[in-house]
C-alpha positions as CSV (number, residue, x, y, z in Angstrom):
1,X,89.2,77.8,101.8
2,X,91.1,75.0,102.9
3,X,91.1,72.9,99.6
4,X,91.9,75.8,97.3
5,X,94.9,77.0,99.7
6,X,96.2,73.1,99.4
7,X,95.3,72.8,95.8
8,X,97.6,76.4,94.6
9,X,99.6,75.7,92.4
10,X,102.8,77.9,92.1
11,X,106.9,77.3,90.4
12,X,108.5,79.7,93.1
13,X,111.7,77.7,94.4
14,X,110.9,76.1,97.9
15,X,113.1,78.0,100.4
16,X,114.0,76.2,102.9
17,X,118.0,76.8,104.0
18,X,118.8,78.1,106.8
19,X,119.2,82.4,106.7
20,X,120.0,85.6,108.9
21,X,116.0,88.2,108.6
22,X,115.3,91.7,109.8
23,X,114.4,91.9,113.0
24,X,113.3,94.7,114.7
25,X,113.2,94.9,119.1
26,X,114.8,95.6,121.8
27,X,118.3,95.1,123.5
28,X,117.2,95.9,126.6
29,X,114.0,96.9,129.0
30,X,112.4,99.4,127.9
31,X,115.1,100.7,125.6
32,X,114.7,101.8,121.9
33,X,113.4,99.5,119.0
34,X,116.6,98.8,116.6
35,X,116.5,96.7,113.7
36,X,119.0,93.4,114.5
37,X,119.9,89.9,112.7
38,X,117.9,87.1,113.4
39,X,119.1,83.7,112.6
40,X,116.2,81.6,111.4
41,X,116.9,77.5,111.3
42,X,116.3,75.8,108.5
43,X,113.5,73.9,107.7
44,X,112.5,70.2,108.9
45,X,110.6,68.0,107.5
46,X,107.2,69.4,109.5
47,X,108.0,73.3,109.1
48,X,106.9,76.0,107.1
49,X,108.9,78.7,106.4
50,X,106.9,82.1,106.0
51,X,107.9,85.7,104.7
52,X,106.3,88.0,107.0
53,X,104.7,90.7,105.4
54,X,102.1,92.1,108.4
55,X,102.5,91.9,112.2
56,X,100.6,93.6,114.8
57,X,101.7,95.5,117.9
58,X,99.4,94.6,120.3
59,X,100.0,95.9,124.3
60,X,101.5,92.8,125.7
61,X,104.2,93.5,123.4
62,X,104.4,96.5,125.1
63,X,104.4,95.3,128.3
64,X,107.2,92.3,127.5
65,X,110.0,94.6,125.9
66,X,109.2,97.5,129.0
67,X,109.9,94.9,131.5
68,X,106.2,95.2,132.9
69,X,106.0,91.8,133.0
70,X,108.9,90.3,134.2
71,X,112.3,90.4,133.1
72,X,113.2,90.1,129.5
73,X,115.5,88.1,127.1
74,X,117.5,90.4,125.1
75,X,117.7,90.9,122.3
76,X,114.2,90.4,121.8
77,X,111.7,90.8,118.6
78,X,108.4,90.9,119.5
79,X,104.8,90.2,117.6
80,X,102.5,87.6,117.8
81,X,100.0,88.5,115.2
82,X,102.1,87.0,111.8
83,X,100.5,86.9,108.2
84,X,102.8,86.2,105.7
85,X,103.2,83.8,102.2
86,X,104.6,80.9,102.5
87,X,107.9,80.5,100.5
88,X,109.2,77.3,101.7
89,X,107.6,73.6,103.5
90,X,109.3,70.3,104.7
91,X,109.1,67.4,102.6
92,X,106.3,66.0,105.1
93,X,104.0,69.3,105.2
94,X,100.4,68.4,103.9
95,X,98.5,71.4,104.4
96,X,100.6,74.2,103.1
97,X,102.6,75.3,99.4
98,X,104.7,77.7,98.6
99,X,102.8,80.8,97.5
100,X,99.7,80.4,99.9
101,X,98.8,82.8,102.7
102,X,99.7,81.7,106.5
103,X,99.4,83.3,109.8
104,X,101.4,82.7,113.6
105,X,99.7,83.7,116.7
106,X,100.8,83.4,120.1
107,X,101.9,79.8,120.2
108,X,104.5,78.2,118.0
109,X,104.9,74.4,119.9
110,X,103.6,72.6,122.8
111,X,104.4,69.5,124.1
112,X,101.7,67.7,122.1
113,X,100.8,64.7,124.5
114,X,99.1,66.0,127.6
115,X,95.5,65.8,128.1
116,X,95.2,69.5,127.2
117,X,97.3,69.4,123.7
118,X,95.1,66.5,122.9
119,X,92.2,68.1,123.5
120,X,93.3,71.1,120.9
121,X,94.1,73.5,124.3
122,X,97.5,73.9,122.7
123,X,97.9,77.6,125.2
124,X,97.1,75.5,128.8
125,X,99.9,72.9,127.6
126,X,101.1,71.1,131.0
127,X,104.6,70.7,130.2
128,X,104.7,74.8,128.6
129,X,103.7,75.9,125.6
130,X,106.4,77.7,123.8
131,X,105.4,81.0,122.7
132,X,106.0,83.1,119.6
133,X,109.0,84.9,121.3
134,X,111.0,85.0,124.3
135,X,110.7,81.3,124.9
136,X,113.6,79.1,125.6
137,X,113.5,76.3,122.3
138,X,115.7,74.6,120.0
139,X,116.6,77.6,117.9
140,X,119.4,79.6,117.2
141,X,119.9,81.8,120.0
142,X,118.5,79.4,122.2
143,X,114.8,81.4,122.4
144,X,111.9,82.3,120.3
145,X,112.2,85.7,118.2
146,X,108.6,86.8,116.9
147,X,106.6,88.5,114.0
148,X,108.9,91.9,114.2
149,X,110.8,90.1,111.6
150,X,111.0,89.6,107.8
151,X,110.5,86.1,108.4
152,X,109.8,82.8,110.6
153,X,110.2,79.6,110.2
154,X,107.0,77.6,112.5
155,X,105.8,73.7,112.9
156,X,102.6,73.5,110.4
157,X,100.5,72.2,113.2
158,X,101.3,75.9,114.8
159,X,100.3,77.5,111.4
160,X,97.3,79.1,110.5
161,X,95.4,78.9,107.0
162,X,94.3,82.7,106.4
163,X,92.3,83.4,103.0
164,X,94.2,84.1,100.0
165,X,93.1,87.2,98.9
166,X,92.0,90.7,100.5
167,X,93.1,92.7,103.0
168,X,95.7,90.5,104.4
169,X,96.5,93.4,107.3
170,X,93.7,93.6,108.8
171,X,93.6,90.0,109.3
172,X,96.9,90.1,111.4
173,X,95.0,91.1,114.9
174,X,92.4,88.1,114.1
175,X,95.7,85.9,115.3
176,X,95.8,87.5,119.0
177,X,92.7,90.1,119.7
178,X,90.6,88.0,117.4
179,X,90.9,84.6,118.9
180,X,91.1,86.0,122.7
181,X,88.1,87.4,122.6
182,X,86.2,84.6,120.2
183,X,87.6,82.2,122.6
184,X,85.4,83.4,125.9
185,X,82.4,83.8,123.7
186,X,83.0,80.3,122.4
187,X,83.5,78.7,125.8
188,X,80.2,80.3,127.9
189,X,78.2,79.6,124.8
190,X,77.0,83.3,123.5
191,X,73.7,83.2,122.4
192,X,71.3,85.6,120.6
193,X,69.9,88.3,123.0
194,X,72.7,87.8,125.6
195,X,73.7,91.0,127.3
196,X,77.3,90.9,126.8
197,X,79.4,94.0,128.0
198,X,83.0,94.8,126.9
199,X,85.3,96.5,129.3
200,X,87.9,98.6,127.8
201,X,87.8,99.3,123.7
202,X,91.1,98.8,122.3
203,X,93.1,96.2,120.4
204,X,91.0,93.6,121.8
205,X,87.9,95.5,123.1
206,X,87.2,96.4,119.3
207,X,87.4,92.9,118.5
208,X,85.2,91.9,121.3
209,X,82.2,93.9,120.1
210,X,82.6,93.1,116.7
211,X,82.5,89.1,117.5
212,X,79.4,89.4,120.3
213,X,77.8,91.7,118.2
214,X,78.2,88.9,114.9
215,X,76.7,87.0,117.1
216,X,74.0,88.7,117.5
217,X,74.5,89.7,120.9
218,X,73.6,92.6,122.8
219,X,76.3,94.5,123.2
220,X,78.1,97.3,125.3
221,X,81.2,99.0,125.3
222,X,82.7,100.3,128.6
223,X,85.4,103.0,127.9
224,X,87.4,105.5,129.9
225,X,88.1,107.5,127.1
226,X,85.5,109.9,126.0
227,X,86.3,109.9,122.4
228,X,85.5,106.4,122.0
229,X,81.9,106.7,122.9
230,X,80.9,107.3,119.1
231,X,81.9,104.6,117.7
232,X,79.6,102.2,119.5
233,X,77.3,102.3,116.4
234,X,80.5,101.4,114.0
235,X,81.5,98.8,115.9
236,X,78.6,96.4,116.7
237,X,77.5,98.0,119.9
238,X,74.0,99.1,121.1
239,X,75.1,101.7,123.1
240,X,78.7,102.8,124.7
241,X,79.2,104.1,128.8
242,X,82.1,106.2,130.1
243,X,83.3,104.6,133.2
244,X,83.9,107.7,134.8
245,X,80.0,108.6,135.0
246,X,79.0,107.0,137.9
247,X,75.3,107.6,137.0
248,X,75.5,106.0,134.1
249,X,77.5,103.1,135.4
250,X,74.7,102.4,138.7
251,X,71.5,102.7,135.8
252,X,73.6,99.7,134.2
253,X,73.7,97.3,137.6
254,X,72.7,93.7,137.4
255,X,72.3,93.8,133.7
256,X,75.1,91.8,131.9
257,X,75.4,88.3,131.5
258,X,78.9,88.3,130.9
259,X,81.5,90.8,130.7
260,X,84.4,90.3,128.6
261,X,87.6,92.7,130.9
262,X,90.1,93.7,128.2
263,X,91.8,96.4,130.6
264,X,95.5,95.8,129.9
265,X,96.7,96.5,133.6
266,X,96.2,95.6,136.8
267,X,92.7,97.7,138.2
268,X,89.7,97.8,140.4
269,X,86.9,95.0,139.4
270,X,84.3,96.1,141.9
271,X,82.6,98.5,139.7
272,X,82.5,96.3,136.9
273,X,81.2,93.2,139.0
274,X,77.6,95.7,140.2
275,X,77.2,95.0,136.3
276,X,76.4,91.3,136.6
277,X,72.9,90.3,137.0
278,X,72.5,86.9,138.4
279,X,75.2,84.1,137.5
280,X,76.9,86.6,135.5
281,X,80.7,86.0,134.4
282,X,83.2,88.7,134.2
283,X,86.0,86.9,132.2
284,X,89.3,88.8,132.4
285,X,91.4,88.7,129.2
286,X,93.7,91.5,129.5
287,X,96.1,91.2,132.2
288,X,98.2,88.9,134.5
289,X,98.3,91.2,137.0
290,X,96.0,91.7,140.2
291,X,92.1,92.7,140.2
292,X,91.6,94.6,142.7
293,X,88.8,94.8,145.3
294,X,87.9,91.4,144.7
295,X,84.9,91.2,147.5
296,X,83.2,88.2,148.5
297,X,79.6,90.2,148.6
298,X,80.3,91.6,145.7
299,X,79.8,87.5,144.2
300,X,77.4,86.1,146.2
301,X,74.5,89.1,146.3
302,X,73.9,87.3,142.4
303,X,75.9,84.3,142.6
304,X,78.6,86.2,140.1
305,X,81.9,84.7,139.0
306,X,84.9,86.0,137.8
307,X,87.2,83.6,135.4
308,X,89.8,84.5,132.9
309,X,90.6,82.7,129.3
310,X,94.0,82.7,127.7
311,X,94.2,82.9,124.0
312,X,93.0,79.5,122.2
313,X,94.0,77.0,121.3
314,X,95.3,76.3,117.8
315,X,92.0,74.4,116.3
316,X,90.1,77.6,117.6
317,X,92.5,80.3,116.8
318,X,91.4,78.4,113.0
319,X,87.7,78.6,113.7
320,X,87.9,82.3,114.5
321,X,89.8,83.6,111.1
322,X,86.9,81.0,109.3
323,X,84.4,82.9,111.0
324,X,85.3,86.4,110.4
325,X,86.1,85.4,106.6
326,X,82.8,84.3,106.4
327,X,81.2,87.3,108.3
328,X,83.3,90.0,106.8
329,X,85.0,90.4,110.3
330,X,88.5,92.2,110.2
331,X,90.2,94.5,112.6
332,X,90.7,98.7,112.2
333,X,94.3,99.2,111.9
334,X,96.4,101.8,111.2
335,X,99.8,100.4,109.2
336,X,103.0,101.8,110.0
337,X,106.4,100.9,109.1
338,X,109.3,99.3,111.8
339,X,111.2,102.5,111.8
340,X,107.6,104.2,113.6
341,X,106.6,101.6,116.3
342,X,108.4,103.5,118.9
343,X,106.0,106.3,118.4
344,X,103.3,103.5,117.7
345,X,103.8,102.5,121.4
346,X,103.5,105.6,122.9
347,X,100.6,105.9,121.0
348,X,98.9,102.6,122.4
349,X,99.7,103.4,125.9
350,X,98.1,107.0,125.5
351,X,95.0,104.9,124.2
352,X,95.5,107.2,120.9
353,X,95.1,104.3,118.0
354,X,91.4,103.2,116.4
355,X,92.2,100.2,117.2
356,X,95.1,98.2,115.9
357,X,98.6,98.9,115.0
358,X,99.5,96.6,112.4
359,X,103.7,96.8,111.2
360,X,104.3,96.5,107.5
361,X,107.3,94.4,107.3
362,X,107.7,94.8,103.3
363,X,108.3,98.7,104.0
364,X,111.4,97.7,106.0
């Protein structure tokens, strides 16, 4: 895939000026989405200048512009889940033309020279990774502005090769749900037969099952929302338990090897831990915000552990769109246009999307 992105051939002019996109956020916590300019630099000699066609709206979106998560810089554009053609590179880019497909996840620079950047760990960089948007950086404005744009402008070792053809929308979440949950199947080495649970099915849940299960994994969902429970088949799982049945949660103790925790807000871990059979993992990818009724007992009856992963890095965020082009892996989405993410959002937080929001940018 590779080769035959470097090798396209294409006569479009090579963009690479300075210009003033679309941008669509918000100018304060919480307040309404409105489109705004953003000024996009020009292009060095190392960048690659996109046209964003797809972006998805995944919930820590939702959580940055409401100010769940701290305070915000405003105006802000979210969107960390970017696929778009390339219309212009620097004179030193090597691995991208004009005309080939790109994606931008969650990073777009890091230091480069601590012993985590080296080792392709881009997201734990220990001088601060700069992220898609709302991080202070050499642009205009002085901060990051993200996919909920008409375009971006991104370092090539922070861009993505995504396949050239099919449905380039669906491969938008790969960029943020796709590689957070690869990455914690990657790292405690998922192997045929394990019993892997998933703890709440949304953006990232979906993709969870839909990796361990490609895996060949044996897989569970873990939903509080009843109307989920059918689509265990669809998605990869072997079966799918509403957390709210408390007999059905107890006949699954000690079972799971590891449970991925996709639950987007701070909540109790103690019934999920009774899953854990002996030297179980529950890994926590969903939230920065506390886990409640962490007990000691409720570690040391099975020697259990709970961990958390962040994203990947960029070499992995790669491996994970190469694997699910070669599996036939792609989010569900539902596209909308800018003008209905408000809506969208309500949506997400009333756990009412199958599974993905994904913005199409050209329907701006």
């Amino acid at each position: 895939m590779a080769g035959a992105a470097s090798a396209q051939e294409t006569s479009v002019a090579n963009r690479t000026g300075a210009r003033t996109v679309d941008g669509f956020g918000v100018f304060e916590a919480a307040g309404p989405v409105q489109r705004f300019d953003i000024p996009r630099r020009a292009a060095g000699p190392k960048d690659v200048v996109i046209e964003t066609m797809y972006c998805g709206l995944c919930h820590s979106d939702i959580h940055t512009i409401r100010g769940e998560w701290g305070p915000i810089r405003a105006p802000l554009a979210p969107g960390h889940e970017i696929v778009g053609r390339v219309i212009g590179v620097g004179s030193d880019v090597t691995r991208f033309r004009v005309g080939d497909m790109a994606g931008v996840g969650c990073m777009v620079n890091s230091c480069g020279t601590c012993e985590n950047c080296l080792q392709g760990l881009e997201q734990y960089c220990l001088n601060g990774a700069t992220w898609t948007y709302g991080s202070p950086a050499d642009v205009p404005g002085g901060y990051t502005q993200g996919g909920w744009s008409r375009g971006i402008v991104v370092t090539e070792d922070f861009v993505i090769r995504m396949p050239q053809s099919g449905d380039h929308a669906a491969r938008a979440p790969l960029l943020c749900a796709g590689i957070t949950t690869f990455s914690p199947l990657q790292h405690w080495k998922i192997e045929p037969g394990m019993r892997i649970g998933v703890n709440g099915i949304g953006g990232l849940g979906h993709m969870a099952v839909k990796l361990a299960s490609a895996k060949r994994a044996d897989v569970t969902m873990f939903t509080s929302t009843a109307e989920k429970v059918s689509d265990a088949g669809a998605l990869g799982a072997r079966e799918a338990v509403l957390t709210s049945d408390e007999a059905a949660m107890r006949a699954h103790a000690r079972q799971y090897d590891l449970l991925i925790s996709t639950i987007p807000q701070s909540y109790p871990v103690a019934p999920y831990l009774s899953l854990l059979g002996l030297d179980g993992t529950l890994v926590s990818v969903g939230t920065p915000l506390e886990l409640q009724q962490t007990m000691g007992g409720s570690l040391w009856g099975q020697r259990r552990s709970i961990a958390s992963s962040l994203i990947g890095g960029i070499p992995e965020t790669q491996e994970v769109v190469d694997y699910c082009a070669s599996h036939n892996i792609s989010a569900d989405i539902e596209l909308i246009r800018p003008d209905q993410i408000d809506e969208a959002m309500n949506r997400v937080v009333g756990k009412q999307v199958r599974y993905r929001f994904v913005i199409d940018l050209q329907a701006a």
